[in-house]
C-alpha positions in Angstrom: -0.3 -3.2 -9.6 -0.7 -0.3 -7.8 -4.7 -1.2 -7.5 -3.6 -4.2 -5.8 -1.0 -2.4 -3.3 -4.2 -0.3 -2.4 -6.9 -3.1 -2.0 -4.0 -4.8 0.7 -3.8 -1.4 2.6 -7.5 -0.7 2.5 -7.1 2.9 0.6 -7.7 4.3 -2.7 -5.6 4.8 -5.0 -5.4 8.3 -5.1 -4.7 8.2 -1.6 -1.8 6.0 -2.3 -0.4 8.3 -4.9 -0.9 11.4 -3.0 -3.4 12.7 -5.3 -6.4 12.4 -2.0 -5.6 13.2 1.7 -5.3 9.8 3.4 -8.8 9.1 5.5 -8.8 10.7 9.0 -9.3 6.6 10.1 -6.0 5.5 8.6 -4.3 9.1 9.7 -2.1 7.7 12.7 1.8 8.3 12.4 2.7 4.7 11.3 0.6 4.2 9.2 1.7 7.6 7.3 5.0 6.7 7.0 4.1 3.4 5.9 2.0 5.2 3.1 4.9 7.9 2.8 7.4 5.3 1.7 4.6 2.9 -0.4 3.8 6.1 -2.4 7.7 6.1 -3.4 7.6 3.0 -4.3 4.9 3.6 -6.9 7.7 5.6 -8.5 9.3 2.2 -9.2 9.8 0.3 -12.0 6.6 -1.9 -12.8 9.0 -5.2 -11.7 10.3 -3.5 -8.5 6.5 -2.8 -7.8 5.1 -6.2 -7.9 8.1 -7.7 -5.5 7.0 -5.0 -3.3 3.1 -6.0 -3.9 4.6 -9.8 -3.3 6.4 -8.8 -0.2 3.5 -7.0 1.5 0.8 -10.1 0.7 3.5 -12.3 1.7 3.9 -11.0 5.2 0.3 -10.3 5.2 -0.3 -13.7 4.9 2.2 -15.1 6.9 0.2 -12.9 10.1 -3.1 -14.1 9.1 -4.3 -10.9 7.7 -6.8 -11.1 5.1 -5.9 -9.1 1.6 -8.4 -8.3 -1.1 -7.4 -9.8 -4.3 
């Protein structure tokens, strides 16, 4: 699950969790809070992290935006 959450957001895993500083590329304010609150999310249970993973291809999808699967 979480490798999914990171192929949509075009980061690594580690970066997701924390574990790696985020790439200087994705480093603007927005998108570090939206990483900020997506690594809390990992702390989820593993059902309350897929409809997170659903919600974020859904909208995703709904602009057009192409997600790795």
């Amino acid at each position: 699950m979480l490798a999914d959450l990171a192929r949509a957001l075009r980061i690594t895993t580690d970066e997701l969790l924390g574990l790696a500083p985020v790439r200087d590329d994705l480093a603007t304010p927005r998108t570090a809070r939206l990483l900020a609150r997506l690594r809390r999310a990992a702390d989820l249970p593993a059902h309350d992290q897929r409809a997170v993973i659903t919600l974020v291809e859904a909208r995703t999808d709904k602009r057009g935006l192409d997600h790795a699967t």
